[in-house]
C-alpha positions in Angstrom: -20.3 -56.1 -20.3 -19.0 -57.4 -23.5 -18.0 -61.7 -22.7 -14.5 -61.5 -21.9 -14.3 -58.1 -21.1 -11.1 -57.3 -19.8 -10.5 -55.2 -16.5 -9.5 -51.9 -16.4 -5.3 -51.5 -17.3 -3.5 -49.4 -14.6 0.1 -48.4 -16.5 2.3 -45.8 -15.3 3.9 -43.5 -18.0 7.3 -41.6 -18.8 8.1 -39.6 -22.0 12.3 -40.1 -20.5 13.9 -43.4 -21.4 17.5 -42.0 -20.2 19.0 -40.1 -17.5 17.9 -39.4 -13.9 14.1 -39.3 -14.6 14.2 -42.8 -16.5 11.6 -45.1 -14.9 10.0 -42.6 -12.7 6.5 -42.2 -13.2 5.5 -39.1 -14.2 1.4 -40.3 -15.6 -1.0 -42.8 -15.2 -3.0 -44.4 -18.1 -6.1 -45.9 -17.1 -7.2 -48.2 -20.5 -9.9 -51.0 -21.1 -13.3 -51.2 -19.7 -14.3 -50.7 -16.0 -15.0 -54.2 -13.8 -15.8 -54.3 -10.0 -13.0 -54.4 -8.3 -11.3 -52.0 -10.3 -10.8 -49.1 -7.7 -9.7 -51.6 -4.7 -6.6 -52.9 -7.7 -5.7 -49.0 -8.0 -5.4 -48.6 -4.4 -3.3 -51.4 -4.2 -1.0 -50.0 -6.8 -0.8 -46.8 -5.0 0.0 -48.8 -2.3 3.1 -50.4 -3.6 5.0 -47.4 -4.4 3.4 -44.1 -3.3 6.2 -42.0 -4.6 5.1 -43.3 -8.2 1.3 -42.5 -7.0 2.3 -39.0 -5.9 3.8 -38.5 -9.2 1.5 -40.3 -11.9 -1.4 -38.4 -10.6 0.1 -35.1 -12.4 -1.7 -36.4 -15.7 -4.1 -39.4 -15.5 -4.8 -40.5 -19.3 -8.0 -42.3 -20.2 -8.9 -44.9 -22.4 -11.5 -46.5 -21.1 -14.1 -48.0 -23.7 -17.1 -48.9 -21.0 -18.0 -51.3 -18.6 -19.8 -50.9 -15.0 -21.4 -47.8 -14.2 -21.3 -48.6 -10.4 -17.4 -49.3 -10.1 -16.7 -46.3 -12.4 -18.4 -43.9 -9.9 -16.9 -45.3 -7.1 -13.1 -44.9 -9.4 -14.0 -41.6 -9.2 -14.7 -40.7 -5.9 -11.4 -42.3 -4.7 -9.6 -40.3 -7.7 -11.1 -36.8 -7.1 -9.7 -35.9 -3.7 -6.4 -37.1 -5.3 -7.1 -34.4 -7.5 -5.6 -35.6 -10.7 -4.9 -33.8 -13.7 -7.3 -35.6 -15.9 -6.8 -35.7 -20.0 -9.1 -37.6 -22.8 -7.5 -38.3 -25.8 -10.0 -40.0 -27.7 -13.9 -40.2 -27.5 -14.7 -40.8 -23.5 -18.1 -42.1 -22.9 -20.5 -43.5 -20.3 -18.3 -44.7 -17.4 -15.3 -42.8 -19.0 -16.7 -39.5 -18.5 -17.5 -40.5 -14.8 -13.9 -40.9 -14.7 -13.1 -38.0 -16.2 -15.2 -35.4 -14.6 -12.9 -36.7 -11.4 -10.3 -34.4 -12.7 -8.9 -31.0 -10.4 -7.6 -30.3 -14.3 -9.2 -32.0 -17.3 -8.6 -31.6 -20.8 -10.0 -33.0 -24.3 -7.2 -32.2 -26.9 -9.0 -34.8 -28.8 -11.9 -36.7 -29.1 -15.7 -36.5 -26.9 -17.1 -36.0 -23.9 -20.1 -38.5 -24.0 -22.7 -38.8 -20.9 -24.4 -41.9 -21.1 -27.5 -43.1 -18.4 -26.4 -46.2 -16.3 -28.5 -49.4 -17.0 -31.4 -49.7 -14.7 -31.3 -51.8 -11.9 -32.9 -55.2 -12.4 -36.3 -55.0 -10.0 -36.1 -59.0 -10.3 -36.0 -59.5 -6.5 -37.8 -56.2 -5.4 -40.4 -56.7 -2.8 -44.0 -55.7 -4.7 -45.0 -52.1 -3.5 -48.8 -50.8 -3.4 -49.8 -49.2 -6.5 -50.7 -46.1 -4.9 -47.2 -46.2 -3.2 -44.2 -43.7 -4.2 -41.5 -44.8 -5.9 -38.4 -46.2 -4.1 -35.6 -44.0 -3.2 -32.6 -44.3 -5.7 -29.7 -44.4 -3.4 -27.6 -44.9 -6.4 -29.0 -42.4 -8.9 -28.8 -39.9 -5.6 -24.7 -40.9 -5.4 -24.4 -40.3 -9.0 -26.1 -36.9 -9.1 -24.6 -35.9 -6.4 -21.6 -36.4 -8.1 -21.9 -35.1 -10.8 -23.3 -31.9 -9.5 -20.0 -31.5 -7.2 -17.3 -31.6 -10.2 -19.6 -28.9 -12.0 -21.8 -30.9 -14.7 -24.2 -27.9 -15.0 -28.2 -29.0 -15.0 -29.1 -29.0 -17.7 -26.4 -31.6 -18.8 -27.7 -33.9 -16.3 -31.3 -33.8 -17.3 -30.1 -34.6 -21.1 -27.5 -37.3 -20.5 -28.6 -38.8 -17.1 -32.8 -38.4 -17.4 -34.1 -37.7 -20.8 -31.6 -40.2 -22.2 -33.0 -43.5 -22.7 -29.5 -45.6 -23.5 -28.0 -42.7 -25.9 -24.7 -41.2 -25.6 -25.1 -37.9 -25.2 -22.1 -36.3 -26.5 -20.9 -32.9 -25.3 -20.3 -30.5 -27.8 -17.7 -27.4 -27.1 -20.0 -25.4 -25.7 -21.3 -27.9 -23.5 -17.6 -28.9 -22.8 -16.5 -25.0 -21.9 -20.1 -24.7 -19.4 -18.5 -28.0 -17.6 -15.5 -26.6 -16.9 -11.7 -27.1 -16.9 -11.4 -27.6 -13.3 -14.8 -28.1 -10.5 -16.8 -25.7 -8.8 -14.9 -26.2 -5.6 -11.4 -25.8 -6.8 -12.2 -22.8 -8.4 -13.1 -21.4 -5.0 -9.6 -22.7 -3.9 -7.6 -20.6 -6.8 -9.8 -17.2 -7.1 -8.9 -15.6 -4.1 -4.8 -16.4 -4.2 -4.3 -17.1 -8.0 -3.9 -15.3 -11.2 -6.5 -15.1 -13.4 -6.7 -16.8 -16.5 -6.6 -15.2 -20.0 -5.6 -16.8 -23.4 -2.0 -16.7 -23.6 0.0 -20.0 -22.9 2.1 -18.3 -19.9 -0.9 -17.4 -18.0 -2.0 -20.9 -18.2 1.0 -22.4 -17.1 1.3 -19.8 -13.8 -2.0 -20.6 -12.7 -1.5 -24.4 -12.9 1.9 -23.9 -11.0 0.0 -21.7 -8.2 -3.2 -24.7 -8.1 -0.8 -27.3 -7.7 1.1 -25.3 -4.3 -2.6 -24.7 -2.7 -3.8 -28.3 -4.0 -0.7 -30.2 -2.5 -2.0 -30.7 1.3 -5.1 -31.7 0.7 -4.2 -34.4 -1.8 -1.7 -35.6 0.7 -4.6 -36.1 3.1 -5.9 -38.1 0.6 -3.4 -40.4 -0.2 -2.2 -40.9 3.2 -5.6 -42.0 3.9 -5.7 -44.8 1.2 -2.7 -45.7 2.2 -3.2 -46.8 5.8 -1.4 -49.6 7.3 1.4 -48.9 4.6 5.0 -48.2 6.1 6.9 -46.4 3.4 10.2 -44.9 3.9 9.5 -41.9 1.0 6.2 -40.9 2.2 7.1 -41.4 5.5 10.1 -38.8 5.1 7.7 -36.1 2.9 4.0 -36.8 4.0 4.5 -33.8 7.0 6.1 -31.7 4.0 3.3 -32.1 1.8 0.3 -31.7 4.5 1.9 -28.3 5.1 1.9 -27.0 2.0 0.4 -23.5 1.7 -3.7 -23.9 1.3 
């Protein structure tokens, strides 16, 4: 981290500056570089007005230039069962693609995808092991591949950005980017069967988006509601039993 590094920006975002849908938020942009205590400041912006939460999760925009590895991960574990549609507009690197890989939708209409290796963890303190003794177990690397592996980063991407990297960006190209996948493993599973399919025309697109938010909508309710414990909000109060029977 850069001296002075400022923490992440958390700004809600609407393209209508008149009529009824002035100051609603309709996105989120997440900009700066990523401090600890980053993801506890989001929750507590959810917090304040979940009806803007609900909303701004319906395109999450990043501009994140670095920062900790640790607190990005853990950013994106509390984002992805929010699933949020996820967009890149510029070159996304290191704890930005953490971030971004979050994404139920995620999109790169401009810039790169860059996977980047964490810094190691300073041994400083470690207690001194045998020399004949295995290595320590990585609980962190283990959370991060696990990670990874769950939003659909396919092998072979790990192995170039997360171990054969030394402290190199490894930037996806469009191949790469089209193996990772608009949308993870796991969701995909959730639109197949009920869904239909995908070809290259814009309509298409836009039906199966409309069908993935209906089956998405109960389980990112579950979600929320869950982060927001504690919280006594008229609006999700009236809609949470709405949304956590949406069609699955």
């Amino acid at each position: 981290m850069a001296p002075g590094a400022q923490a992440l920006e958390f700004q809600y975002t609407n393209p209508f500056t008149e009529g009824p849908q002035a100051g609603v938020a309709r996105g989120l942009r997440i900009s700066g570089q990523v401090m600890q205590g980053d993801t506890a400041r989001l929750i507590q912006l959810f917090k304040r007005k979940p009806a803007d939460a609900w909303s701004a999760l319906g395109r999450v925009e990043l501009a994140i230039s670095g920062g900790d590895h640790t607190e990005a991960l853990q950013l994106a574990e509390t984002l992805a069962p929010l699933y949020p549609y996820v967009v890149a507009t510029t070159d996304c690197a290191g704890p930005c693609a953490l971030v971004w890989l979050s994404g139920a939708w995620r999109l790169v209409p401009r810039g790169r995808i860059g996977l980047q290796k964490p810094p190691a963890v300073s041994t400083a303190n470690a207690v001194p092991r045998p020399g004949d003794a295995p290595p320590a177990f990585d609980v962190q690397a283990a959370r991060l591949r696990s990670y990874l592996v769950k939003q659909g980063l396919p092998s072979q991407l790990y192995e170039r950005g997360y171990v054969e990297n030394s402290d190199q960006v490894y930037w996806l190209s469009e191949e790469d980017t089209n193996a990772t996948g608009t949308w993870p493993p796991y969701y995909f599973e959730k639109l197949h069967p009920k869904c239909p399919k995908l070809n290259e025309s814009e309509e298409s697109f836009h039906a199966l988006r409309r069908c993935a938010a209906r089956l998405v909508i109960s389980q990112k309710a579950f979600a929320l509601d869950a982060l927001l414990k504690g919280v006594n909000d008229p609006w999700w109060n009236d809609n949470k039993d709405l949304f956590f029977n949406a069609p699955r």
